[in-house]
N, CA, C and O atoms as a CHARMM CRD file, in Angstrom:
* protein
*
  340
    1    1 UNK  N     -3.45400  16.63700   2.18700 PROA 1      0.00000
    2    1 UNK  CA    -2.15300  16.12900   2.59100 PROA 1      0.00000
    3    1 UNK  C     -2.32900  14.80500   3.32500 PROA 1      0.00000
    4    1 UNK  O     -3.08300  14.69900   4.29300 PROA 1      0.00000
    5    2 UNK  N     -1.38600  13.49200   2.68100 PROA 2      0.00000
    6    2 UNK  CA    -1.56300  12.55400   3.68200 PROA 2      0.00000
    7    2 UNK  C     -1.14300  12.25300   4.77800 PROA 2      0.00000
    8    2 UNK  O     -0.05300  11.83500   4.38800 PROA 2      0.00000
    9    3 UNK  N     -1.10500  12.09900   6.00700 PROA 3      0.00000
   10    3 UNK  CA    -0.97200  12.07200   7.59900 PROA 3      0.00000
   11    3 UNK  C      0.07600  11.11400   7.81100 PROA 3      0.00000
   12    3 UNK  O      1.06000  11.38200   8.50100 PROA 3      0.00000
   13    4 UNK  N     -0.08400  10.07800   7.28200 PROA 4      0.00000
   14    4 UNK  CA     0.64300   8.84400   7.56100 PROA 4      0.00000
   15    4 UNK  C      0.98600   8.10100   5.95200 PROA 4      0.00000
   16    4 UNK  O      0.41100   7.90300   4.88200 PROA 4      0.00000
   17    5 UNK  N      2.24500   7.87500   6.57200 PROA 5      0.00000
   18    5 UNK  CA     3.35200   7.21600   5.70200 PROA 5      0.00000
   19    5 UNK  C      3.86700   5.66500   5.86700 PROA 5      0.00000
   20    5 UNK  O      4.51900   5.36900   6.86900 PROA 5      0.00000
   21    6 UNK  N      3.67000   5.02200   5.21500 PROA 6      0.00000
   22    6 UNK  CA     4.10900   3.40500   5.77100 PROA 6      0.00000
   23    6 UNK  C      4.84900   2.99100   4.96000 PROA 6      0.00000
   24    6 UNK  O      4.68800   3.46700   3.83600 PROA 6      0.00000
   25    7 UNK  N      6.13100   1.79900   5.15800 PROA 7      0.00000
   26    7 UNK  CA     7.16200   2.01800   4.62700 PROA 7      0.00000
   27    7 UNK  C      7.43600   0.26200   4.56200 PROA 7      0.00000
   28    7 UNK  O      6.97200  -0.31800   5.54400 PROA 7      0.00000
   29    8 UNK  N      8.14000  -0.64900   3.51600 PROA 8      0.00000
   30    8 UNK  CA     8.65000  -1.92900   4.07400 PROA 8      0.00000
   31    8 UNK  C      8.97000  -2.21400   2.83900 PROA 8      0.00000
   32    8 UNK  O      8.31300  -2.03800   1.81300 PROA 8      0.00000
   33    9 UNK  N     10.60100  -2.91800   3.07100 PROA 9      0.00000
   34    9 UNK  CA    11.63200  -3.08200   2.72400 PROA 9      0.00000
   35    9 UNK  C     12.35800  -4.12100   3.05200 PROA 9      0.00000
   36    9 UNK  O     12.75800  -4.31500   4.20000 PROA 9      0.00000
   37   10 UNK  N     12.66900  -5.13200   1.74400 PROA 10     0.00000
   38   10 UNK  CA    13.31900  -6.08400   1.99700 PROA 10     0.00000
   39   10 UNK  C     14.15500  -6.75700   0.69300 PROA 10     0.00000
   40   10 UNK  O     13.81200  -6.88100  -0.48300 PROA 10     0.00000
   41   11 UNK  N     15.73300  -7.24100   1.58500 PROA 11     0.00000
   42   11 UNK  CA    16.87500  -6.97200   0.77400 PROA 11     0.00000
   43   11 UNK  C     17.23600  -8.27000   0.89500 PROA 11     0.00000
   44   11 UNK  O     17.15100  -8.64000   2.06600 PROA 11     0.00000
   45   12 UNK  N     17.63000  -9.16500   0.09500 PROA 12     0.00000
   46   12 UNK  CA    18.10900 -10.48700   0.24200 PROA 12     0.00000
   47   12 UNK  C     19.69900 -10.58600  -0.36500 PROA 12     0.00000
   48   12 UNK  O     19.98600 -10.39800  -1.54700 PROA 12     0.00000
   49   13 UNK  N     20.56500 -10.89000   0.60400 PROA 13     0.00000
   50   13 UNK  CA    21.73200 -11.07800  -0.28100 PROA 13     0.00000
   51   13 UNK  C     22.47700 -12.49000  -0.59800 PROA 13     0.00000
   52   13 UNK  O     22.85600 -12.99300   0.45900 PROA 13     0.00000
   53   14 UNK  N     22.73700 -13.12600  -1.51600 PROA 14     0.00000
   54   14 UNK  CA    22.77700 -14.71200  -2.01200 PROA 14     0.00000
   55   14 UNK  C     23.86500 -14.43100  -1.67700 PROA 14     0.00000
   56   14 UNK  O     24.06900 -13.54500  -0.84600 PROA 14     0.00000
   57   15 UNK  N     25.29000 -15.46000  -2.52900 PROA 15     0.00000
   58   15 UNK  CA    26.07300 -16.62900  -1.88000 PROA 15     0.00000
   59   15 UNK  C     27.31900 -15.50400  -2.10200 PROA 15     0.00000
   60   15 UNK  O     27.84600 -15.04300  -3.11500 PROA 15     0.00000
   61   16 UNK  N     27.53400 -15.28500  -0.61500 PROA 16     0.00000
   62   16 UNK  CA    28.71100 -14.38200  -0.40600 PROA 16     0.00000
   63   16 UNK  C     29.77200 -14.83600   0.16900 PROA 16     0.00000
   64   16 UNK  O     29.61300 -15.41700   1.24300 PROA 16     0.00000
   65   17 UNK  N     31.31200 -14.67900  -0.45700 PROA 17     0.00000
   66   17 UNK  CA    31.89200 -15.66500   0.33300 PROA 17     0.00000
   67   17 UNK  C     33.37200 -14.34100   1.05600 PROA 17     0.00000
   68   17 UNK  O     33.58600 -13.18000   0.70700 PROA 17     0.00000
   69   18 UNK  N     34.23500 -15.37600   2.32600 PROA 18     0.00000
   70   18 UNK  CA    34.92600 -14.03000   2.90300 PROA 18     0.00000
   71   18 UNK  C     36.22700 -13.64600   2.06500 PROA 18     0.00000
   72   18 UNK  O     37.05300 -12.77100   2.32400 PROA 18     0.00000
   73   19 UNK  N     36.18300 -14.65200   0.84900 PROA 19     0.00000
   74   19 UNK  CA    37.82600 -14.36100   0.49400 PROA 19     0.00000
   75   19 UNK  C     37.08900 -14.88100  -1.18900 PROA 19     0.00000
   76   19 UNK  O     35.96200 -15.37400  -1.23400 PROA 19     0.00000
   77   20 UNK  N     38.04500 -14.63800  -2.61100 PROA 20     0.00000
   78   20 UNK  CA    38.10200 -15.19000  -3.38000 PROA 20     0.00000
   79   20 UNK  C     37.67000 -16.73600  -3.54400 PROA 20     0.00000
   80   20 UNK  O     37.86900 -17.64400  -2.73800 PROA 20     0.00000
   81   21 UNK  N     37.05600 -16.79600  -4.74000 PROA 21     0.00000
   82   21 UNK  CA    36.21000 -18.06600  -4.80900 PROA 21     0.00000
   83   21 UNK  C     35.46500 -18.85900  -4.07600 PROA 21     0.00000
   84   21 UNK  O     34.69500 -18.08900  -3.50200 PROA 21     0.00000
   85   22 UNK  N     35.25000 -19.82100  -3.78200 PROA 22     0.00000
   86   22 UNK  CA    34.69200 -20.49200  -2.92200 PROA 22     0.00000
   87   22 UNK  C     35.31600 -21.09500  -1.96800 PROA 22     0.00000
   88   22 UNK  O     35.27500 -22.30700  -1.75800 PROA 22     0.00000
   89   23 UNK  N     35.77200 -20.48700  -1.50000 PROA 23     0.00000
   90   23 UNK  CA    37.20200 -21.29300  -0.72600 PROA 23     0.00000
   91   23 UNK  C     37.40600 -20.65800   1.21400 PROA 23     0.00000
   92   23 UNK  O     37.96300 -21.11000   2.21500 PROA 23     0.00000
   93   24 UNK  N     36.40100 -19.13600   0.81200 PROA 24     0.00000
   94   24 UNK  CA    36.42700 -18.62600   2.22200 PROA 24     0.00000
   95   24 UNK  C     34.66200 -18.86100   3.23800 PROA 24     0.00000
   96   24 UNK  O     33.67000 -19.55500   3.01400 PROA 24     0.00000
   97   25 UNK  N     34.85400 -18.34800   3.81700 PROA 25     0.00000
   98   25 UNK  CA    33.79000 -18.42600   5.30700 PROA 25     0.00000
   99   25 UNK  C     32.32200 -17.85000   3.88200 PROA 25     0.00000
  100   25 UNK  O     32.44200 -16.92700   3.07700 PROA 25     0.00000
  101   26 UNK  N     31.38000 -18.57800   4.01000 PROA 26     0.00000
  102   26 UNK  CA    30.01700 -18.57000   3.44400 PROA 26     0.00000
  103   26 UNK  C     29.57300 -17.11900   4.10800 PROA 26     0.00000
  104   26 UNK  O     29.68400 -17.34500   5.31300 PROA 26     0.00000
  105   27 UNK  N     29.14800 -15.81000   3.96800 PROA 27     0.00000
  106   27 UNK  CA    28.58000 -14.79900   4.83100 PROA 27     0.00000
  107   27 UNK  C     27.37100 -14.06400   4.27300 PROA 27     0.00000
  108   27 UNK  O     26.91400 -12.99100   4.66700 PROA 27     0.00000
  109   28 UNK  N     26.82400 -15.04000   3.02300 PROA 28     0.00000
  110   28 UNK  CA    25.80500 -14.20600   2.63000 PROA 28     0.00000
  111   28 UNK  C     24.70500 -15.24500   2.74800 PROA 28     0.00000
  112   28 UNK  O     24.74100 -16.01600   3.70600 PROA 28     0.00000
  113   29 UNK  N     23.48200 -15.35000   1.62500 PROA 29     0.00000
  114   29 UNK  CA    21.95000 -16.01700   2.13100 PROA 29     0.00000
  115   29 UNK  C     21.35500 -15.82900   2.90800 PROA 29     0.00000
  116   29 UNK  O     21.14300 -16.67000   3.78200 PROA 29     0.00000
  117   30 UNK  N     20.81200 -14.57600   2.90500 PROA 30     0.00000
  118   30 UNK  CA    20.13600 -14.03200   3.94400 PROA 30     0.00000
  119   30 UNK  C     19.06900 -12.85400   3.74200 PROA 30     0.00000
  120   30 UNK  O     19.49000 -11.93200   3.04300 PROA 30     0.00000
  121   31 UNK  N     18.06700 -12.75200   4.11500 PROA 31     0.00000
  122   31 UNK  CA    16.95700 -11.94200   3.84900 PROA 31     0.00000
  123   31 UNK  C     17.04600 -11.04600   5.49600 PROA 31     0.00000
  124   31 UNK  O     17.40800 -11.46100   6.59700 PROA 31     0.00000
  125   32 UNK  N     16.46200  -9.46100   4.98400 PROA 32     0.00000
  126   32 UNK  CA    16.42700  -8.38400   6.05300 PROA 32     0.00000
  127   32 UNK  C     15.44100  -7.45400   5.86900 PROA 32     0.00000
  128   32 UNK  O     15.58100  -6.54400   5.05100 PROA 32     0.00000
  129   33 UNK  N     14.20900  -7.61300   6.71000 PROA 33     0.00000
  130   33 UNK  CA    13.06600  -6.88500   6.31900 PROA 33     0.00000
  131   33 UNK  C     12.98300  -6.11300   7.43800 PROA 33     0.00000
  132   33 UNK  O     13.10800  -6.48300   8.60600 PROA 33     0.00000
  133   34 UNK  N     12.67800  -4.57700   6.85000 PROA 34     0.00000
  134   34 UNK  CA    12.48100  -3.41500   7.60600 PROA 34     0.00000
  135   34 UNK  C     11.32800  -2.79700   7.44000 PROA 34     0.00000
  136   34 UNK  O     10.71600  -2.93300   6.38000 PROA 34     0.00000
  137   35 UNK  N     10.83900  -2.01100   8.46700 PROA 35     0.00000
  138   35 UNK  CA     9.57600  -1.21600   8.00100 PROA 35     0.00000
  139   35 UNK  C      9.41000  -0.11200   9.25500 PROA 35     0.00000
  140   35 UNK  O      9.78400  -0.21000  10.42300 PROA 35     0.00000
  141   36 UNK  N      8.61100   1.12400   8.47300 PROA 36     0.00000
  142   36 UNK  CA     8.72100   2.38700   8.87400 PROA 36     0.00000
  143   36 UNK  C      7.08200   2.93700   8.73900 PROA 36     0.00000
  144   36 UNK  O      6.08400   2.61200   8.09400 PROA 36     0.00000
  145   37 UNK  N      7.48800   4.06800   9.85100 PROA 37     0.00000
  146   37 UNK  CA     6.28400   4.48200   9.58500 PROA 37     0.00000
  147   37 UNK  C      6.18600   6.28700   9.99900 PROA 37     0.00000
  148   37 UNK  O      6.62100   6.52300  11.12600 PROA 37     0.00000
  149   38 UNK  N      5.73300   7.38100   9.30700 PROA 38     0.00000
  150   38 UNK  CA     5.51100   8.82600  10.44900 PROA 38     0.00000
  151   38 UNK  C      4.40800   8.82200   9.83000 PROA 38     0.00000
  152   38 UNK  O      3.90700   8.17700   8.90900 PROA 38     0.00000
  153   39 UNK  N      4.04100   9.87400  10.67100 PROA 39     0.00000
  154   39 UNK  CA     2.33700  10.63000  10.85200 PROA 39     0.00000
  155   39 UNK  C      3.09600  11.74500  11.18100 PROA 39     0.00000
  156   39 UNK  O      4.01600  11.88400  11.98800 PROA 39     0.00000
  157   40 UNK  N      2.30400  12.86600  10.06800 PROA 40     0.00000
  158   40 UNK  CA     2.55300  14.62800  10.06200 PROA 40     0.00000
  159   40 UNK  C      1.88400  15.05900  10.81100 PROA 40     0.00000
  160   40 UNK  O      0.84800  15.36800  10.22100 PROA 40     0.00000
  161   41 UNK  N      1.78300  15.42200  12.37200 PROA 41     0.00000
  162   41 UNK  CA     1.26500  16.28600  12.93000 PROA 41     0.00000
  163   41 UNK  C      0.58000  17.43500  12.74800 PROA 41     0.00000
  164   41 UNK  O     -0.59600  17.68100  13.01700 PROA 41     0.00000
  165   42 UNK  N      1.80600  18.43900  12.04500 PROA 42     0.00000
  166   42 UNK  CA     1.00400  19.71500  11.53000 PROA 42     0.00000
  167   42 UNK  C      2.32600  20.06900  10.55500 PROA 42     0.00000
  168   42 UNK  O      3.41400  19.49600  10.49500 PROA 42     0.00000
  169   43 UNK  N      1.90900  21.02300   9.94600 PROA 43     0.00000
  170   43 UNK  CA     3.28300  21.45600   8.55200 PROA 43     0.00000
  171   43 UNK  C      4.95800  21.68400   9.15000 PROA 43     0.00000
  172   43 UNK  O      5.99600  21.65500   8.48900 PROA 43     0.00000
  173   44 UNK  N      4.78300  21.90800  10.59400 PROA 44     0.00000
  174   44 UNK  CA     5.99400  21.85600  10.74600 PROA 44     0.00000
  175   44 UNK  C      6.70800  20.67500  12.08100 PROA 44     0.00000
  176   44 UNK  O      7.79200  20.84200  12.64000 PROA 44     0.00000
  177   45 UNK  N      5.77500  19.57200  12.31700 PROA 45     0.00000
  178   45 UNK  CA     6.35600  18.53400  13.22400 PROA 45     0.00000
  179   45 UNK  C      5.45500  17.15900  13.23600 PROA 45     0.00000
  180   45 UNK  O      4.28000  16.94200  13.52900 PROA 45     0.00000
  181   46 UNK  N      6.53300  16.33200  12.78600 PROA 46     0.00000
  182   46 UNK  CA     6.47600  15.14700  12.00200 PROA 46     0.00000
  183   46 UNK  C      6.63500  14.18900  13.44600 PROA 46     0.00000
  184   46 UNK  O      6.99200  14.80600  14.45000 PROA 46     0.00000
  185   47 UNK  N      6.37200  12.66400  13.57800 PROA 47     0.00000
  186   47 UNK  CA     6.91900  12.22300  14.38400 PROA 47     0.00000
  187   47 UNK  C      7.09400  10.44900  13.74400 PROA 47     0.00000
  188   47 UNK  O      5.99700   9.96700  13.46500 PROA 47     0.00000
  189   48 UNK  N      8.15000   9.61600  13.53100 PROA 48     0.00000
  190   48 UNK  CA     8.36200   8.90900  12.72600 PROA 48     0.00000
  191   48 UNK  C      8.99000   7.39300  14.12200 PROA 48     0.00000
  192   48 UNK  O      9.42300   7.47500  15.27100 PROA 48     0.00000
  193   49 UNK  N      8.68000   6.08500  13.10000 PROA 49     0.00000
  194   49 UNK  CA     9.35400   5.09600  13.87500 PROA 49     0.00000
  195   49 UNK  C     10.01900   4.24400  12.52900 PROA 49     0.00000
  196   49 UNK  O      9.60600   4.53800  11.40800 PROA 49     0.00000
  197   50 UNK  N     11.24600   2.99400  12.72400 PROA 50     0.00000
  198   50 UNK  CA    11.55000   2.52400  12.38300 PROA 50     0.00000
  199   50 UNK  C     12.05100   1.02300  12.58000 PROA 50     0.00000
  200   50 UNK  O     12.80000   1.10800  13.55400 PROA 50     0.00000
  201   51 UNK  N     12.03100  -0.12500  12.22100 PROA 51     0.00000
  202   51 UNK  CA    12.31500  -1.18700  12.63900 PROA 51     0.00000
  203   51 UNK  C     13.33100  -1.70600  12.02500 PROA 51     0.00000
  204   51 UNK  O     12.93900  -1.80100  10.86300 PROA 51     0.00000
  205   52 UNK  N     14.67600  -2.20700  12.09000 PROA 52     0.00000
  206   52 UNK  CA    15.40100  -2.78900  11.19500 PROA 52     0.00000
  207   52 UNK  C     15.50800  -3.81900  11.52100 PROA 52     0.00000
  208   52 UNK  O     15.72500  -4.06400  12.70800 PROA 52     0.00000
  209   53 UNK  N     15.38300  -4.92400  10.47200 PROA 53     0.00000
  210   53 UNK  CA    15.25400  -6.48800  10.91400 PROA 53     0.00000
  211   53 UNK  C     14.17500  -6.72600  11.71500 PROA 53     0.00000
  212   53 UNK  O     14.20000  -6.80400  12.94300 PROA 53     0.00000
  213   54 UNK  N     13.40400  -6.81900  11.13300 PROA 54     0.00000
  214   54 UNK  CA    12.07600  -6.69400  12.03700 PROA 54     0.00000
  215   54 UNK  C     12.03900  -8.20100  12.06900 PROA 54     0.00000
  216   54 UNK  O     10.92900  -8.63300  12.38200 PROA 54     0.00000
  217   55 UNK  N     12.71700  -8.87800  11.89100 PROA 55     0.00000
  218   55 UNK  CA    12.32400 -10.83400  11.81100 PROA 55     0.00000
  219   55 UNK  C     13.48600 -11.18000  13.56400 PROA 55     0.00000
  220   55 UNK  O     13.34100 -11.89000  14.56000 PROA 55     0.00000
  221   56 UNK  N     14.55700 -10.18900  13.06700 PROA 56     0.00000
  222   56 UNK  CA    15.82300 -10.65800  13.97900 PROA 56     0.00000
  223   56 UNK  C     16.31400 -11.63100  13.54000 PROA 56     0.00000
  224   56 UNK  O     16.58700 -12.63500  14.19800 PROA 56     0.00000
  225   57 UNK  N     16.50700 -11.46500  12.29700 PROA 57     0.00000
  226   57 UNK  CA    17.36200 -12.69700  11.28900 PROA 57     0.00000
  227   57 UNK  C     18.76300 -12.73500  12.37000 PROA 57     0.00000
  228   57 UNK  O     19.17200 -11.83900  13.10800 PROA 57     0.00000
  229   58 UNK  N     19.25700 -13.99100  12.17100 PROA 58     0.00000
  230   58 UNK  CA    21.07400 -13.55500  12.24000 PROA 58     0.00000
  231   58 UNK  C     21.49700 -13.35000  10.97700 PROA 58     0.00000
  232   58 UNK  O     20.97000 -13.70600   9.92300 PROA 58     0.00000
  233   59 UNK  N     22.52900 -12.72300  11.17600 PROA 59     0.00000
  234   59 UNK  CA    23.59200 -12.65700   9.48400 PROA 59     0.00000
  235   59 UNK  C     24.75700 -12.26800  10.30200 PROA 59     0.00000
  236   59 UNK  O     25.52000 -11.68400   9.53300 PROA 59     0.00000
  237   60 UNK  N     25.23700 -12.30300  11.41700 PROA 60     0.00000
  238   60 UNK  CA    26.85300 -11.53100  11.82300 PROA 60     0.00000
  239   60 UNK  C     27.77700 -12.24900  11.23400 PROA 60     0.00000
  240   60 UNK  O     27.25100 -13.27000  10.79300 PROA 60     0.00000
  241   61 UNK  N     28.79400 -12.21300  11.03400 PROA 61     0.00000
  242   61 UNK  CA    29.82600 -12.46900  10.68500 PROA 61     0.00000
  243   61 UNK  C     31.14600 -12.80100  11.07700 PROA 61     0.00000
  244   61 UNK  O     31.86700 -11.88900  10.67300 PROA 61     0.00000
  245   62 UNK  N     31.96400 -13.84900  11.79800 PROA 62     0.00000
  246   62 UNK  CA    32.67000 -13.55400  12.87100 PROA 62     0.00000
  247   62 UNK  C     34.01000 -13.49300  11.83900 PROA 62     0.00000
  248   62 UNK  O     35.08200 -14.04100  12.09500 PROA 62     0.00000
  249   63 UNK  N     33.72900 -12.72800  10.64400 PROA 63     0.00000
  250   63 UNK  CA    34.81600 -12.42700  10.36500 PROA 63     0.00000
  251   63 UNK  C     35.77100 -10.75000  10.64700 PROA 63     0.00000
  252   63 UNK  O     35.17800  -9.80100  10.13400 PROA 63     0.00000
  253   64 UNK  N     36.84500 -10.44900  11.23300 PROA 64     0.00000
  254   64 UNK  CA    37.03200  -9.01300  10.91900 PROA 64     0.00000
  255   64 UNK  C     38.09900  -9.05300   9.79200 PROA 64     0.00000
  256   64 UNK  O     39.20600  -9.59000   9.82300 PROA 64     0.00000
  257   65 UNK  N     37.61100  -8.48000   8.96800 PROA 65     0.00000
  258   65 UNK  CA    38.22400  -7.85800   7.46600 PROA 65     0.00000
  259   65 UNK  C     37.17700  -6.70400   7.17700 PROA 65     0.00000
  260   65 UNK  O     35.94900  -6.64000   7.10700 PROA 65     0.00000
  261   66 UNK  N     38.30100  -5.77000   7.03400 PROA 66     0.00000
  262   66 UNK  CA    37.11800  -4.20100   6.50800 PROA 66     0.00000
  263   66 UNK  C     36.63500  -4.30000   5.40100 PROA 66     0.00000
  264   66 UNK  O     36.05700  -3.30900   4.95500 PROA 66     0.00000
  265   67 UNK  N     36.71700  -5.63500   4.51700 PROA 67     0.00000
  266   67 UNK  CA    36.39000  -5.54100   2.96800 PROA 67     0.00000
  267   67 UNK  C     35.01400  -6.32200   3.36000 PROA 67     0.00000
  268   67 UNK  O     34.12600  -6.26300   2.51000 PROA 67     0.00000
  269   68 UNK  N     34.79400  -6.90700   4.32300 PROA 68     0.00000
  270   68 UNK  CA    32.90500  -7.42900   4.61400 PROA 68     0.00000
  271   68 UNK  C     32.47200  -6.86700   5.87500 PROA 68     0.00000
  272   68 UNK  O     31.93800  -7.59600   6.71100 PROA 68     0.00000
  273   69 UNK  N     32.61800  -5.88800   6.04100 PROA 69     0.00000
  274   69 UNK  CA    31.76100  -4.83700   6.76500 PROA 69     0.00000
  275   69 UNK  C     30.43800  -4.37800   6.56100 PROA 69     0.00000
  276   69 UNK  O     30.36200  -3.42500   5.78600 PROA 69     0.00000
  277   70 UNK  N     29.27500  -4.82800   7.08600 PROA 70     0.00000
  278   70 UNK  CA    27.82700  -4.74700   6.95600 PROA 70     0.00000
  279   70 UNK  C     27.17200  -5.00800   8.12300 PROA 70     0.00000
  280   70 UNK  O     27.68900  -5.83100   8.87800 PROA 70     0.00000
  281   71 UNK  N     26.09100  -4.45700   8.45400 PROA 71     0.00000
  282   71 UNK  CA    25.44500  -4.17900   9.45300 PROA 71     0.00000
  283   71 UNK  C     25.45200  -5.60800  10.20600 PROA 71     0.00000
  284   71 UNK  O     25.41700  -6.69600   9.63200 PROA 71     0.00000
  285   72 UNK  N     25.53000  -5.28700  12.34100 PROA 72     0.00000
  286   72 UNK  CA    25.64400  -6.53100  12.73300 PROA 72     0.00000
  287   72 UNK  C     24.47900  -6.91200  13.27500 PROA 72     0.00000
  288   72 UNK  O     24.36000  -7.04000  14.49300 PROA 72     0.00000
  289   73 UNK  N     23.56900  -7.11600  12.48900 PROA 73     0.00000
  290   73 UNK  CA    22.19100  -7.97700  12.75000 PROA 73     0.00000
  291   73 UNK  C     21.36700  -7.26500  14.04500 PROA 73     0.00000
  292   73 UNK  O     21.46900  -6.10900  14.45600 PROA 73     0.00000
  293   74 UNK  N     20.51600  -8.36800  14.54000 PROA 74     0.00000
  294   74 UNK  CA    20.04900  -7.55600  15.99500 PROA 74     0.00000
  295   74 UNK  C     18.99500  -6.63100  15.29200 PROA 74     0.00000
  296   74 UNK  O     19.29700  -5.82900  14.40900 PROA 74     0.00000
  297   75 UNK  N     17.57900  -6.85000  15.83100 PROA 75     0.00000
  298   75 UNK  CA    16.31300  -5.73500  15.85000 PROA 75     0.00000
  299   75 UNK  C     16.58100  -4.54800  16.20500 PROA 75     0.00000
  300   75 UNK  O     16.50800  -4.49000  17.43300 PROA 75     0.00000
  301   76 UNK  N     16.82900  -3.66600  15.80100 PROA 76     0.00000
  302   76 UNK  CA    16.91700  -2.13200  16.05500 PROA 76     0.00000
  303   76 UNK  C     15.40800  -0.94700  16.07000 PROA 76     0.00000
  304   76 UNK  O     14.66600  -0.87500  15.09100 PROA 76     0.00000
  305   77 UNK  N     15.23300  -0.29700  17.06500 PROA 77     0.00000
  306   77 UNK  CA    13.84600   0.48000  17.02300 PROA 77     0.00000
  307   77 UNK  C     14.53700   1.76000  17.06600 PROA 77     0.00000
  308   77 UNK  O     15.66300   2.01900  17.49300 PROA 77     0.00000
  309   78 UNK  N     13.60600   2.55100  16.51600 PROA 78     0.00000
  310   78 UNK  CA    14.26300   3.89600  16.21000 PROA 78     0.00000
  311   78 UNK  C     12.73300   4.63800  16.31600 PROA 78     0.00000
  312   78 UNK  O     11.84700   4.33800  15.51600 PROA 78     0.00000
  313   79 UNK  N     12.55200   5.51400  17.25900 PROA 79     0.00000
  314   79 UNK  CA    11.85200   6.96100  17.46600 PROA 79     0.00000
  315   79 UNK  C     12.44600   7.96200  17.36500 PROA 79     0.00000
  316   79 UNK  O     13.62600   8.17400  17.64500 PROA 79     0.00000
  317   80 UNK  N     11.32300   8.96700  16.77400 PROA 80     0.00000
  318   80 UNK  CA    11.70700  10.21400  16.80800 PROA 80     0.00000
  319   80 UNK  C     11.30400  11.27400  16.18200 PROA 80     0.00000
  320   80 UNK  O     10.86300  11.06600  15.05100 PROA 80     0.00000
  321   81 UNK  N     11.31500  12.69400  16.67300 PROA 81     0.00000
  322   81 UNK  CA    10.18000  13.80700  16.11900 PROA 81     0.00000
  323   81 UNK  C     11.02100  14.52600  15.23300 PROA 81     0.00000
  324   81 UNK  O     12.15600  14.86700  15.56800 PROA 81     0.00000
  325   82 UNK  N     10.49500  14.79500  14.04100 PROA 82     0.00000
  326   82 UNK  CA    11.19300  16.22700  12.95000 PROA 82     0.00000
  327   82 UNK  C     10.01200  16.98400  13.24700 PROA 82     0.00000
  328   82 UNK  O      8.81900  16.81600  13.50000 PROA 82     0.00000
  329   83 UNK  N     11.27500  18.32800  13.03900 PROA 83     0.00000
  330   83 UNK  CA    10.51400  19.62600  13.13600 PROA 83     0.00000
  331   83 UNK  C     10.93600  20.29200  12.43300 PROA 83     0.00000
  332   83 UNK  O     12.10300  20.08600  12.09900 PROA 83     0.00000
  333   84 UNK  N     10.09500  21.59500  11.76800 PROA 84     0.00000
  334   84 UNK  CA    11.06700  22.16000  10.94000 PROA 84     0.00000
  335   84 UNK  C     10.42200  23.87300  11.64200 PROA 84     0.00000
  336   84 UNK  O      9.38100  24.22400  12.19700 PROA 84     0.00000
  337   85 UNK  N     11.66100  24.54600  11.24200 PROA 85     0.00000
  338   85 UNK  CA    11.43900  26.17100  11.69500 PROA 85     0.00000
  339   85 UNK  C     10.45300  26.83800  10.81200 PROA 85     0.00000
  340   85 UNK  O     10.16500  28.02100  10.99100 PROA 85     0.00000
């Protein structure tokens, strides 16, 4: 069984605009690389990390319309143990 798991991921999204044609706020061109990692302890407790935006790109958007709703940028770390019964 392998122990450790390593993980990386990256999503680029080209020329996004906030309204029909080319005519609204530019909100896309932008690259977002993530990467992960757990190590299996024993068959029943895992313990895992995660990085999102591991660069700390910007991409926010100072638009509010619910039709371009996507994550608001910013390095995010994430710990944490699975267990199973």
């Amino acid at each position: 069984m392998n122990k450790i798991h390593l993980g990386l991921e990256t999503r680029y999204t080209g020329s996004v605009y906030s309204e029909d044609g080319k005519q609204g706020e530019q909100i896309g061109n932008y690259f977002v690389t993530d990467i992960k990692a757990d190590y299996q302890i024993n068959n029943n407790l895992l313990v895992y990390t995660r990085v999102i935006n591991l660069f700390d790109d910007n991409y926010v958007s100072n638009i509010v319309n619910s039709n371009y709703v996507y994550s608001s940028g910013g390095r995010q770390l994430f710990v944490g143990i699975r267990g199973n019964l």
